[in-house]
C-alpha positions in Angstrom: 0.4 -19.6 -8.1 -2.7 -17.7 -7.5 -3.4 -14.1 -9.3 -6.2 -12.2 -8.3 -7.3 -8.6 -9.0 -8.1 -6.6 -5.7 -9.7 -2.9 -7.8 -9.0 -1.3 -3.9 -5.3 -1.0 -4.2 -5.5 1.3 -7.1 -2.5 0.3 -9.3 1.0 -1.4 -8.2 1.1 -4.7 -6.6 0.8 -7.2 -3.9 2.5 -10.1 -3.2 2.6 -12.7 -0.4 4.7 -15.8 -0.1 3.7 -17.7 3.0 4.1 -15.2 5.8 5.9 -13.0 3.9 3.9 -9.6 2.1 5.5 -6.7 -0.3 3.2 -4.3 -0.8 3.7 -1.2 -3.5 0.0 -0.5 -4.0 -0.5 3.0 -4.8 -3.3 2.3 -2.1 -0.7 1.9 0.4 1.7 4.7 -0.4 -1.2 7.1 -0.2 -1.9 6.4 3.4 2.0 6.4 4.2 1.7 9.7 2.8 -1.2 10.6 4.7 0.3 9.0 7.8 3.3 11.5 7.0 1.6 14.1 6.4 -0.7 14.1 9.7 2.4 13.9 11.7 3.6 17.5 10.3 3.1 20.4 12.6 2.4 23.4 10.7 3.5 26.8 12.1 
């Protein structure tokens, strides 16, 4: 097992098993967000 501290994702965690990748970086649920967000029209 390899750990290794990647500052960029903010807090949560990353982990990758071969192929496989589960991400809950706060990193990454920002830019859902932000994805979300940008798809909102706004009347």
């Amino acid at each position: 097992m390899v750990y290794l501290v990647d500052p960029s994702i903010i807090g949560g965690l990353v982990i990758r098993i071969g192929d496989r990748v589960v991400d809950s970086s706060i990193k990454t649920q920002i830019y859902e967000l932000r994805r979300s967000l940008s798809k909102l029209q706004i009347s």
